[in-house]
KEKE-3310 file (N, C-alpha, C; in steps of 0.2 Angstrom, whole numbers, plus 5000, padded with zeros to 4 digits):
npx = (5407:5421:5432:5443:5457:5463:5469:5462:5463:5455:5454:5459:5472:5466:5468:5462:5455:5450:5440:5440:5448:5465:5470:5474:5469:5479:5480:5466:5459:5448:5437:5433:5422:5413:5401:5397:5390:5390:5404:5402:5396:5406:5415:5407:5407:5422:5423:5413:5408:5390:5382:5372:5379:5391:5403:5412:5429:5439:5457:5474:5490:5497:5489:5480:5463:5455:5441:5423:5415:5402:5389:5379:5376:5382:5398:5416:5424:5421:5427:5439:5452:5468:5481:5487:5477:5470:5451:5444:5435:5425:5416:5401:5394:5389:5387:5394:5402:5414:5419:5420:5432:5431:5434:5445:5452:5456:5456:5441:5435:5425:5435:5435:5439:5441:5440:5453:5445:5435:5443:5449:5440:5438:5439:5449:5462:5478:5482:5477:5481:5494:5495:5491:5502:5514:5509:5507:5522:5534:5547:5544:5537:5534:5551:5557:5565:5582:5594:5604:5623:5631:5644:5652:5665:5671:5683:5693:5694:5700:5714:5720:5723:5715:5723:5733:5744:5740:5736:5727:5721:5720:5719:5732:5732:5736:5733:5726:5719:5705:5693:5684:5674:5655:5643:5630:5622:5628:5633:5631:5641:5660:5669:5682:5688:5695:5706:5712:5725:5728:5713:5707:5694:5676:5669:5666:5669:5656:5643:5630:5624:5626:5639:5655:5670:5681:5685:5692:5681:5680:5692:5686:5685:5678:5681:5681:5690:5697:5700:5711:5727:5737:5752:5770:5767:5770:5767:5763:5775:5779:5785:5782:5772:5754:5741:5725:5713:5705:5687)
npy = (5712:5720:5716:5723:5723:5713:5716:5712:5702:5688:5677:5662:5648:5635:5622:5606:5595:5580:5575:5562:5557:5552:5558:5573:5589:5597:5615:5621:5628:5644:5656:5671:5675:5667:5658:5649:5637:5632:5629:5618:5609:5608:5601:5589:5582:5579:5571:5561:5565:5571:5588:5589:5585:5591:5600:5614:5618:5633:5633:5640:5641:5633:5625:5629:5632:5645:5650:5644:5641:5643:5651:5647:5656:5665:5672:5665:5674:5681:5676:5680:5671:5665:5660:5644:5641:5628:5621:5611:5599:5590:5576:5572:5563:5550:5536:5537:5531:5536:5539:5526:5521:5517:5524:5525:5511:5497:5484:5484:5484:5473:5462:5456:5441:5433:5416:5401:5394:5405:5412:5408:5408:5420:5428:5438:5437:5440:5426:5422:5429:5427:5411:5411:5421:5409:5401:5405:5413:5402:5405:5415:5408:5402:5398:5385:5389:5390:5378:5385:5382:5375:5368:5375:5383:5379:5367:5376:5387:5379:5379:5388:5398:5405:5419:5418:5429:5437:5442:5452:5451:5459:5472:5471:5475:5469:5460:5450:5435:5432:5426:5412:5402:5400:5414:5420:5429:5436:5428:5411:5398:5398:5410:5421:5431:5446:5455:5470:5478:5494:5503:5503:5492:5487:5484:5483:5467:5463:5457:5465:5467:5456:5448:5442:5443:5454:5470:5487:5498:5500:5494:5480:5463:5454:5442:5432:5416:5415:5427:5429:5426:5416:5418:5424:5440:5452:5468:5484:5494:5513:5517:5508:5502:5502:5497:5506:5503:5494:5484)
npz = (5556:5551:5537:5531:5541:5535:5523:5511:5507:5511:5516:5523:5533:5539:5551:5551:5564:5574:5590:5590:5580:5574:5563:5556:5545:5536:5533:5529:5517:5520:5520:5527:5527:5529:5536:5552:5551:5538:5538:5547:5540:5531:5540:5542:5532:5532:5540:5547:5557:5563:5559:5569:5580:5584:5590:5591:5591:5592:5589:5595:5588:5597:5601:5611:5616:5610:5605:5606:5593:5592:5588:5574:5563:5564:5556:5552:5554:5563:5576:5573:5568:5562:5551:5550:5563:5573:5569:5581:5580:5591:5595:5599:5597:5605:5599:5587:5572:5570:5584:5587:5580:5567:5555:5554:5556:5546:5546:5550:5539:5529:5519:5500:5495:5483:5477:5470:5460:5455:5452:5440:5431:5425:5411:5406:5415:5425:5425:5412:5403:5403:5400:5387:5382:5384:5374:5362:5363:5365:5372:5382:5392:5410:5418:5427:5443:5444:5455:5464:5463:5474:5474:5465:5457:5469:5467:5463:5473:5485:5486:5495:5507:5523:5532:5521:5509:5496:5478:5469:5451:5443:5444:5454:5468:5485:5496:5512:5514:5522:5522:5516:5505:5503:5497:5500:5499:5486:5475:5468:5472:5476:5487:5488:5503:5507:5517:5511:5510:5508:5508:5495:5493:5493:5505:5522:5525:5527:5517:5510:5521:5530:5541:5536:5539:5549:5545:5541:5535:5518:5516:5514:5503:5490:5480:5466:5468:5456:5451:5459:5465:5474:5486:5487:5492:5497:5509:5496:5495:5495:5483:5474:5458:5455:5444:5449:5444:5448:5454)
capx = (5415:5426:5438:5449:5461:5466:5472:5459:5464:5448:5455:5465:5474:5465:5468:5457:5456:5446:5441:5442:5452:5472:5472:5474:5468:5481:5479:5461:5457:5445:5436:5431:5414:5407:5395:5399:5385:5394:5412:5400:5395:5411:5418:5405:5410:5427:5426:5407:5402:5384:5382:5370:5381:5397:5405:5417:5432:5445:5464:5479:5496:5499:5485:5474:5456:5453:5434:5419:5410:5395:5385:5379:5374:5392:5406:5421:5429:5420:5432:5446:5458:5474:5484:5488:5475:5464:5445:5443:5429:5422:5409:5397:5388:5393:5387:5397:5409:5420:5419:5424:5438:5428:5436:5454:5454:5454:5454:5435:5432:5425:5437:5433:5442:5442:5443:5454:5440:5434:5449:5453:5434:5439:5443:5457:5465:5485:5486:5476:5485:5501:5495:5492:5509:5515:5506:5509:5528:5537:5551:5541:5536:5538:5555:5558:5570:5587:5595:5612:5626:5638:5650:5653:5672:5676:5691:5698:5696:5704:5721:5719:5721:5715:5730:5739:5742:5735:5737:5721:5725:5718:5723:5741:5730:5736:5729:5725:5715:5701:5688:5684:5669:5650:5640:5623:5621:5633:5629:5632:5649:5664:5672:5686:5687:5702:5707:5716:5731:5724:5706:5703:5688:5669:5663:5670:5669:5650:5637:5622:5624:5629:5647:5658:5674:5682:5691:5689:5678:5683:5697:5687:5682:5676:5682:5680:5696:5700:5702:5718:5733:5740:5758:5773:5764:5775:5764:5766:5778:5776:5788:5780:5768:5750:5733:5721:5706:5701:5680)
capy = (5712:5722:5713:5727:5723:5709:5717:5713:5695:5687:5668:5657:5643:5631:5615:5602:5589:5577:5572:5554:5552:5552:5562:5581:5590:5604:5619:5620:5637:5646:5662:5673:5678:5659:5654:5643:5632:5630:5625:5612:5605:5605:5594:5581:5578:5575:5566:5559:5567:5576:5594:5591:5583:5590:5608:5616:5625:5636:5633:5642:5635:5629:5619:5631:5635:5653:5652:5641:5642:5639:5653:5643:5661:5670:5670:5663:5682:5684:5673:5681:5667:5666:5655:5640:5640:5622:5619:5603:5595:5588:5572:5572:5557:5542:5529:5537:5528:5540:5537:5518:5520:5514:5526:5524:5504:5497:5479:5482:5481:5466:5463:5451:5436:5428:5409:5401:5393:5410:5415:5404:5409:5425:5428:5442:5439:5438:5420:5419:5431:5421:5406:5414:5422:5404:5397:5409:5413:5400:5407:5417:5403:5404:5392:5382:5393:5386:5379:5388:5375:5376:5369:5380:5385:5376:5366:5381:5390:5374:5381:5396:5397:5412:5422:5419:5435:5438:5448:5452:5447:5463:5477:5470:5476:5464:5458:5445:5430:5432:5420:5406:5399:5402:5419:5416:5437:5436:5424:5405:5394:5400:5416:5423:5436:5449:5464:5472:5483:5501:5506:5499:5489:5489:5484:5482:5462:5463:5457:5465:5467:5450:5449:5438:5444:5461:5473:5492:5500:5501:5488:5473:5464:5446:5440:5425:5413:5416:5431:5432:5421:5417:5417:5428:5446:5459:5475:5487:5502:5519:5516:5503:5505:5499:5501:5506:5502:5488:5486)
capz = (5556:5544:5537:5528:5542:5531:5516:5504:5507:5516:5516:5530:5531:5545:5550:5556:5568:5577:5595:5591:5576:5573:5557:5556:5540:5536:5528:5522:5517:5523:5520:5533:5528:5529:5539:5554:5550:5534:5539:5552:5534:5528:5545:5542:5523:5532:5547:5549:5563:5559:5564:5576:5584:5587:5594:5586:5594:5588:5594:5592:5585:5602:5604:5616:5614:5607:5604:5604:5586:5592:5584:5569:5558:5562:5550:5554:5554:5571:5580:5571:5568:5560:5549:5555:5569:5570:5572:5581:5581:5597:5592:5604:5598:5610:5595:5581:5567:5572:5587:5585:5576:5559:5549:5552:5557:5540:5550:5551:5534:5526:5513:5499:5496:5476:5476:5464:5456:5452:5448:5434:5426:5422:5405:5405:5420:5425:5422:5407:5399:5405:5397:5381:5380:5382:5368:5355:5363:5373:5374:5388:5397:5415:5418:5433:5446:5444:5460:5465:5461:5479:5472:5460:5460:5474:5468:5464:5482:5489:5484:5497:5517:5528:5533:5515:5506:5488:5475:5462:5446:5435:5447:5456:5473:5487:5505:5515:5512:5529:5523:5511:5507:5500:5502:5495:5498:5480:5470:5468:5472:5482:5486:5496:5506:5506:5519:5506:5512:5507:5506:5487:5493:5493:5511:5529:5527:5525:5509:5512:5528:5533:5540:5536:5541:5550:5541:5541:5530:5512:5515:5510:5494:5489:5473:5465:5467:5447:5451:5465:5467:5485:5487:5495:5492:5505:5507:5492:5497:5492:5477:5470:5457:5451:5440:5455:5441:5452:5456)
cpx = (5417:5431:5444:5454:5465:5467:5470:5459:5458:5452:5461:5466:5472:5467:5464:5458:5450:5445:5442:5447:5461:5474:5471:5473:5473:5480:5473:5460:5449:5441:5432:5425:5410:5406:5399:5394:5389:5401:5409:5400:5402:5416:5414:5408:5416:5429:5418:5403:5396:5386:5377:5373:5389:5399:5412:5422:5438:5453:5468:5484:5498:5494:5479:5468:5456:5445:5429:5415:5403:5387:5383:5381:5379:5397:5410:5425:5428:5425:5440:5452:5462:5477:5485:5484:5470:5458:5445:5438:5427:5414:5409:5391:5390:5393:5390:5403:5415:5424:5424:5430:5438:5431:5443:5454:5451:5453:5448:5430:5430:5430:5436:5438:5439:5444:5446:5449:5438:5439:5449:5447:5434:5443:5449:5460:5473:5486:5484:5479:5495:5503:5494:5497:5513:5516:5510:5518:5531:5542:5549:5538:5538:5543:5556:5565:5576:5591:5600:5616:5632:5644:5655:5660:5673:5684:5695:5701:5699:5711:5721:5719:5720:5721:5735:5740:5743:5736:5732:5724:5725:5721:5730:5738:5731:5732:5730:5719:5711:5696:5686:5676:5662:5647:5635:5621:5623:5628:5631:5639:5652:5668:5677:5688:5692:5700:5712:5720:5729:5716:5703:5698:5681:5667:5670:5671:5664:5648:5631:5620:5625:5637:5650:5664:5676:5687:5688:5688:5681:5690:5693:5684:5681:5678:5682:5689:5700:5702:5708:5721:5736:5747:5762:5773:5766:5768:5767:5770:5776:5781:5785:5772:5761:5743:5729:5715:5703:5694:5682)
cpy = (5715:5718:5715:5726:5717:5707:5715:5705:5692:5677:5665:5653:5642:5622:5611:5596:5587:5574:5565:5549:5556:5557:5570:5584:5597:5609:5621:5626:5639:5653:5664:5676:5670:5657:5648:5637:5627:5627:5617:5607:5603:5598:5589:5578:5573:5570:5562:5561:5572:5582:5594:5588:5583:5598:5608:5619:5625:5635:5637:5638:5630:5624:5625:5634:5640:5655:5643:5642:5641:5647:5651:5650:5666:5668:5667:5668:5684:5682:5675:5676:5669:5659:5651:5638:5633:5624:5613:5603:5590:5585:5572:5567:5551:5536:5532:5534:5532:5539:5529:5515:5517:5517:5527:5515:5500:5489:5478:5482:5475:5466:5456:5447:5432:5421:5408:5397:5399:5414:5416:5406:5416:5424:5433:5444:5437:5431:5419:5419:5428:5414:5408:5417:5416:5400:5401:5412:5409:5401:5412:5413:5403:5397:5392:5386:5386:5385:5381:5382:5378:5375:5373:5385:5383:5372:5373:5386:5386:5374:5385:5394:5405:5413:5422:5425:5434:5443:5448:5451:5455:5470:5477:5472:5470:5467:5452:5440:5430:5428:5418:5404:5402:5407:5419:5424:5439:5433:5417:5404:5399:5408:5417:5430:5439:5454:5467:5480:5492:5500:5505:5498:5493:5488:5485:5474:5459:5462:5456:5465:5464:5449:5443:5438:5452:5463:5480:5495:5503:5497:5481:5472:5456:5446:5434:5421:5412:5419:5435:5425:5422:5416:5424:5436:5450:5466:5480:5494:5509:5520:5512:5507:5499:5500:5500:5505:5497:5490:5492)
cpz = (5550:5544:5532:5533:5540:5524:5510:5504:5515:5519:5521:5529:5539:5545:5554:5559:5572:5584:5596:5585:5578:5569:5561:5550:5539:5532:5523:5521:5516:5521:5525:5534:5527:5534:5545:5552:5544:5532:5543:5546:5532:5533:5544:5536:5527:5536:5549:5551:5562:5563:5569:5580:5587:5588:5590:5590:5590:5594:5590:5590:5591:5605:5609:5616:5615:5608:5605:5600:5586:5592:5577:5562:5559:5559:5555:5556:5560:5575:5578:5570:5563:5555:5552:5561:5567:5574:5576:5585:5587:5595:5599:5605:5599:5604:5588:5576:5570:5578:5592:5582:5567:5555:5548:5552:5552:5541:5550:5545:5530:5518:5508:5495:5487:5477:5469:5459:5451:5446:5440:5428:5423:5417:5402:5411:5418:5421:5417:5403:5399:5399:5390:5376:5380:5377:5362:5355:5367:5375:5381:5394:5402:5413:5426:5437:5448:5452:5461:5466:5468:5479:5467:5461:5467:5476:5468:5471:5486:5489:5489:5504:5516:5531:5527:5513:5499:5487:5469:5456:5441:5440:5451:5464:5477:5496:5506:5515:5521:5530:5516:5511:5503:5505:5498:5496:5492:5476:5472:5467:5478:5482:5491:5497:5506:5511:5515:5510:5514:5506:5498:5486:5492:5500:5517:5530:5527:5517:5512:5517:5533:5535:5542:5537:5543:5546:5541:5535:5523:5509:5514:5506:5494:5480:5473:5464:5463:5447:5455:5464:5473:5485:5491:5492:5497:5502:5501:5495:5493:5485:5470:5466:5455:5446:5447:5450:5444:5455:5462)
residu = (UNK:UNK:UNK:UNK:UNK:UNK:UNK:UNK:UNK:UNK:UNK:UNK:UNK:UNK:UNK:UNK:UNK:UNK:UNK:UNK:UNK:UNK:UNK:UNK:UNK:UNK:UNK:UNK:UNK:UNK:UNK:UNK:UNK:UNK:UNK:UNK:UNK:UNK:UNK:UNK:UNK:UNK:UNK:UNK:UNK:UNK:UNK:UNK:UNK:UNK:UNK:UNK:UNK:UNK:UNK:UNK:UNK:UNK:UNK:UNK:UNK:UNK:UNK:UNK:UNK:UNK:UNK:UNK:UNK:UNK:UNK:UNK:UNK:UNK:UNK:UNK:UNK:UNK:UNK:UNK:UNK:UNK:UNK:UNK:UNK:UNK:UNK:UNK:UNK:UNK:UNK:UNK:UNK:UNK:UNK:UNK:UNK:UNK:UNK:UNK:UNK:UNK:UNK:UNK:UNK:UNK:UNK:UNK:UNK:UNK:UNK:UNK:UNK:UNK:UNK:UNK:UNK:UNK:UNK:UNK:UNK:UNK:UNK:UNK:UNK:UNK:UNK:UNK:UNK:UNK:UNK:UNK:UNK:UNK:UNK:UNK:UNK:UNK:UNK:UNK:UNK:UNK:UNK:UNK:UNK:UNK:UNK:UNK:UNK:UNK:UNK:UNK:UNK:UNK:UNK:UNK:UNK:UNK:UNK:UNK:UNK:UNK:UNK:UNK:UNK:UNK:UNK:UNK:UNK:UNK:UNK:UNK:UNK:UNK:UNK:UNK:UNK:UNK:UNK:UNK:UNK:UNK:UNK:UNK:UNK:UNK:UNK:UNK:UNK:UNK:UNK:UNK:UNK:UNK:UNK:UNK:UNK:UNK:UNK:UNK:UNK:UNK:UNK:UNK:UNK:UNK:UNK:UNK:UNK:UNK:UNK:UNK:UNK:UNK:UNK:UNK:UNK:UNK:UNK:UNK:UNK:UNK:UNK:UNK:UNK:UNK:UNK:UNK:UNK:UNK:UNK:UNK:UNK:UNK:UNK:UNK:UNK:UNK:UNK:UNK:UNK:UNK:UNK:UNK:UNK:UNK:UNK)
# end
């Protein structure tokens, strides 16, 4: 085969694949003077199956078989392929790994399992090194997770109905009070819920994807009840002025 009709460049991009596995190998390059025997070597490294035991064919980009490789002692340049064209390998050996799915199903591996006994007999593991840093700093000592206090500004929110209108305290932005109450999506104690007039806000009524009340996107907001007063708030006109600096 001459392979001056390819400009000096002798080398392809193939990809490989297998009759029993999932994977697809892309892009392995190629040269067009090696050996099928050769590239047989190269598919067992990758996929198990020995060369006596599996065929080889050539596809094109669409999937359809071009050639059968099964001259061991011909280049690859005989078959002429092309960029992108795959080998796939066809195991022919009924009791192969491959075959069984041994090399994708990571399920069939024995995985091992450390008791804590063992654990604890190692002398530079996680926890040792934990209880070490305790000793010498306790200021790093782990500390017991604090429980979140529910009441936590509740007298405060007790001053507040749904439907009142509200006015923030640091930007002058008003709305309406649409829900009361704790959002453990936030943080701890009480919060209240605003649909705020214009588009000011951060959510639709949602923390975190939980929804607490409707309002259209970018009209709602949760502040804590220090931070709005309830009383008689008329929408702002277009005369009226305020700090839009609000979260």
């Amino acid at each position: 085969m001459n392979f001056s009709s390819f400009g000096g460049n002798t080398t392809v991009k193939i990809d490989l694949s297998h009759s029993n596995l999932n994977i697809r190998i892309p892009e392995v390059r190629l040269d067009m003077h090696d050996k099928i025997s050769s590239i047989k070597d190269l598919c067992e490294k990758r996929f198990g199956t020995t060369t006596a035991n599996m065929r080889l064919v050539l596809q094109d980009t669409n999937g359809n078989a071009v050639a059968t490789l099964s001259d061991d002692n011909s280049t690859l340049g005989y078959y002429s392929p092309q960029d992108h064209y795959c080998i796939h390998v066809v195991d022919l050996d009924p009791n192969s790994a491959a075959r069984a799915k041994e090399l994708e199903d990571v399920s069939q591996i024995d995985k091992y399992e450390m008791s804590e006994a063992d654990y604890d007999k190692l002398p530079n593991s996680v926890r040792k090194f934990k209880e070490r840093l305790a000793q010498t700093h306790p200021e790093f000592a782990s500390k017991p997770k604090e429980e979140k206090d529910e009441a936590f500004l509740a007298g405060e929110a007790s001053g507040f109905e749904v439907g009142k209108r509200v006015r923030l305290n640091e930007s002058g932005h008003r709305g309406e009070v649409k829900f009361i109450g704790l959002v453990p999506e936030l943080d701890q104690g009480w919060w209240i819920g605003i649909k705020l007039d214009e588009p000011f806000g951060k959510n639709d009524g949602s923390a975190k994807g939980v929804k607490y009340f409707d309002c259209p996107p970018s009209f709602g907001m949760f502040v804590r009840p220090t931070k709005c007063q309830q009383g008689d708030f008329p929408e702002i006109g277009l005369d009226d002025e305020f700090d839009d600096d609000e979260l």
